[in-house]
C-alpha positions in Angstrom: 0.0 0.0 0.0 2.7 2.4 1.4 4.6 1.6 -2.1 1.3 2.3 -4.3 1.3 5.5 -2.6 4.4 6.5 -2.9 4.2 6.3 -6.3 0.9 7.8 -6.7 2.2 10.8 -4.6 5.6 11.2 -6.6 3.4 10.6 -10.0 1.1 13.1 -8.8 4.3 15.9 -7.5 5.4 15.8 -11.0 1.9 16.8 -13.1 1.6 19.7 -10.4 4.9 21.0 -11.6 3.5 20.7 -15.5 3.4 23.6 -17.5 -0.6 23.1 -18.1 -0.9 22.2 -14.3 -2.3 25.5 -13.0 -4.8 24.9 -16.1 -6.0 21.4 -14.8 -6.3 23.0 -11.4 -8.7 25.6 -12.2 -10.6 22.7 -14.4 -10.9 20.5 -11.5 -11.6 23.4 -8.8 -14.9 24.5 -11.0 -15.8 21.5 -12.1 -15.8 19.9 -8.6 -17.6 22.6 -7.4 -20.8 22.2 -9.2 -20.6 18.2 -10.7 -17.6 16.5 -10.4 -16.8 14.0 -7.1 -13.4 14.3 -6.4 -11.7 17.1 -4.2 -8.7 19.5 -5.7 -7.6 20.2 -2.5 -4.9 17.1 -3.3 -3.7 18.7 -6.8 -3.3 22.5 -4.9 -1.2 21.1 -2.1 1.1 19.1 -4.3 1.6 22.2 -6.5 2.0 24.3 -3.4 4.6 21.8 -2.5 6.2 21.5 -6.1 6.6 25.1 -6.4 6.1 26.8 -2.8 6.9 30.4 -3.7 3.7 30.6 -6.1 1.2 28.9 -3.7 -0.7 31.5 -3.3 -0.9 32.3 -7.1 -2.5 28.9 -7.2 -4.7 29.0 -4.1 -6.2 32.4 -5.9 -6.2 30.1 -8.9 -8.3 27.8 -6.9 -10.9 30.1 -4.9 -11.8 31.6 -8.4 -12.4 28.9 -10.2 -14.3 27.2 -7.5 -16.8 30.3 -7.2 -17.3 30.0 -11.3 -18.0 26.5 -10.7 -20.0 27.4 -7.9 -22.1 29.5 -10.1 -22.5 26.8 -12.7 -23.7 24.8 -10.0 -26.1 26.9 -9.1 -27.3 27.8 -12.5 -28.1 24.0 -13.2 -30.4 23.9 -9.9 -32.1 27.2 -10.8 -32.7 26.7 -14.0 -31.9 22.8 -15.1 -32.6 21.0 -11.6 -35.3 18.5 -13.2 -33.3 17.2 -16.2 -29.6 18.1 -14.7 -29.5 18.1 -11.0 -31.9 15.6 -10.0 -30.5 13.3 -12.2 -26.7 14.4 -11.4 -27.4 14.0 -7.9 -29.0 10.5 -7.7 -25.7 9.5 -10.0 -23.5 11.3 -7.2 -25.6 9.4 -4.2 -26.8 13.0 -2.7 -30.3 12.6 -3.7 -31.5 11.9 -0.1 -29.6 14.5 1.1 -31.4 17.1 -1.4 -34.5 18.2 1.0 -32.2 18.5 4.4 -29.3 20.8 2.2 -32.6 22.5 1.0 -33.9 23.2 4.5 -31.0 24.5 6.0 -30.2 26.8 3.2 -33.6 28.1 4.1 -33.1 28.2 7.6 -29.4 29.2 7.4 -29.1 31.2 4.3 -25.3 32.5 3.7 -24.0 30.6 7.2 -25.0 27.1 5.6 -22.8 28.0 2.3 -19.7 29.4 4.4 -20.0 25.8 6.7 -20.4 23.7 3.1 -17.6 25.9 1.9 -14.9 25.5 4.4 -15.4 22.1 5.0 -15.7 18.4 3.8 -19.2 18.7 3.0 -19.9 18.4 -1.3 -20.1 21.8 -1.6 -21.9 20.6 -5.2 -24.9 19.9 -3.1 -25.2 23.4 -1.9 -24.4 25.2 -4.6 -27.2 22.6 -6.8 -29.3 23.4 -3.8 -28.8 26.9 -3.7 -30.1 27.4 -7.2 -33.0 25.2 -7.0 -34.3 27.1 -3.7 -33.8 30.6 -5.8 -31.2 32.1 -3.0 -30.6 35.9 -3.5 -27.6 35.1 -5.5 -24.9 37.8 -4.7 -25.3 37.0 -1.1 -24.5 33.6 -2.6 -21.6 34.2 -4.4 -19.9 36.4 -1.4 -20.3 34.0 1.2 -18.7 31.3 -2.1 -16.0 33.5 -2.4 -15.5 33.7 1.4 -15.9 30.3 2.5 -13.8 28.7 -0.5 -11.0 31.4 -0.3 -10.7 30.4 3.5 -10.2 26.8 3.0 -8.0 27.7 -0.3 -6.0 30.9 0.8 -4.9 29.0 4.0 -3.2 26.5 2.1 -1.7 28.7 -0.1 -0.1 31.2 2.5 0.9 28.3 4.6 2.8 26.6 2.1 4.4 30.1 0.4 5.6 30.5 4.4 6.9 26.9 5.1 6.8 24.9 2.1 10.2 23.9 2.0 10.1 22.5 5.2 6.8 21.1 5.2 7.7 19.2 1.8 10.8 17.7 3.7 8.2 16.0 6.4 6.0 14.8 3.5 8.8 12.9 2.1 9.6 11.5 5.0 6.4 10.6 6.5 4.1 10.5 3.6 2.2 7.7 5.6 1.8 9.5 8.6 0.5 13.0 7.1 -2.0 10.8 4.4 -3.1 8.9 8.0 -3.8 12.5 9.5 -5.7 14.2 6.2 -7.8 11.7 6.7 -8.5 12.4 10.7 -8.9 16.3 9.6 -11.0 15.3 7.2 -13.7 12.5 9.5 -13.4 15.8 12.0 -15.1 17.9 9.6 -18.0 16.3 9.1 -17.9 15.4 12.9 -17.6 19.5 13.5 -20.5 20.0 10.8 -22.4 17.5 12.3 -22.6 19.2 15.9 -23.2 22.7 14.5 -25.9 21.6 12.3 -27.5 19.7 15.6 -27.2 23.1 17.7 -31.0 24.0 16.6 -32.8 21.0 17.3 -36.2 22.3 16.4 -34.3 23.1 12.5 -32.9 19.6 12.6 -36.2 17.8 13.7 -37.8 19.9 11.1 -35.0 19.2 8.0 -35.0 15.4 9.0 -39.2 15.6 8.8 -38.2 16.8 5.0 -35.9 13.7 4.6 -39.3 11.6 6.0 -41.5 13.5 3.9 -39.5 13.1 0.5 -38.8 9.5 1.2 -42.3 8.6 1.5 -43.4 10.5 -1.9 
């Protein structure tokens, strides 16, 4: 395993120093953020790690490109939910989470997109959502830009400040850092999970809409 992922990871550290990599990285970033499964928070840390003094070139990269896709998303739920997003989520396995992402954008508004955002959650879900629900759309976008600029920016400035060292640890213990992504990223939904359970009359109410749309 340790040997697959060696290879995976030094595989990976040389596309992120291609001269079409930042391309790929905004391609992935949008695409992720309104369709597409997989995460590009991978692909920005092993550029940021590749080439540390233009991390936060490709963080901006990143938060930008994510909004755009964000919009995208949302444009499919607002105008192209019944023959796009309906479909698109049932193929991504979110359909049962539609109705409670739908209630807590209504309860929550912009807080429910900066939590999405920042954290673990698909932030496709919320941004389908978003659309489908008709959410004022510049509040929308803002708390986009805000939310995925945090989680994106962060990396970025980190790794511009200690990327050289922080590239020797990977190399070393590539094992143990993989082993802790994957704690950060179990504690984020755990996190989610608890603020989202701090209203129990919104949660009784969003998990009535899970009842409600499973019996239909």
């Amino acid at each position: 395993m340790m040997k697959l992922l060696r290879g995976l990871y030094e595989w990976t550290m040389d596309k992120a120093a291609h001269p079409h990599a930042q391309g790929w990285l905004a391609f992935f970033c949008f695409v992720e953020a309104s369709f597409f499964p997989i995460p590009p928070h991978p692909l920005l840390g092993l550029m940021c790690l590749a080439e540390p003094k233009k991390a936060v070139r490709f963080a901006a990269i990143a938060t930008l490109a994510s909004v755009a896709g964000a919009m995208f998303g949302y444009a499919i739920g607002y105008g192209l939910y019944d023959t796009v997003g309906e479909p698109l989520l049932g193929l991504l396995g979110l359909s049962e989470s539609f109705p409670v992402a739908a209630c807590y954008l209504r309860e929550y508004d912009v807080e429910a997109i900066l939590i999405a955002g920042a954290t673990p959650v698909p932030f496709k879900l919320l941004t389908i959502t978003a659309g489908f629900i008709e959410m004022a759309f510049v509040p929308f976008v803002l708390a986009s830009l805000a939310a995925r600029a945090l989680i994106f920016m962060t990396v970025g400035i980190l790794f511009r400040v200690f990327g050289a060292p922080i590239k020797r640890v990977i190399d070393e213990y590539l094992g143990w850092v993989t082993t802790a992504f994957v704690v950060l990223v179990v504690g984020g939904f755990l996190v989610l999970t608890q603020l989202s359970g701090s209203d129990e009359q919104v949660k009784d109410k969003c998990e009535a809409a899970t009842s409600v749309q499973a019996s239909e």
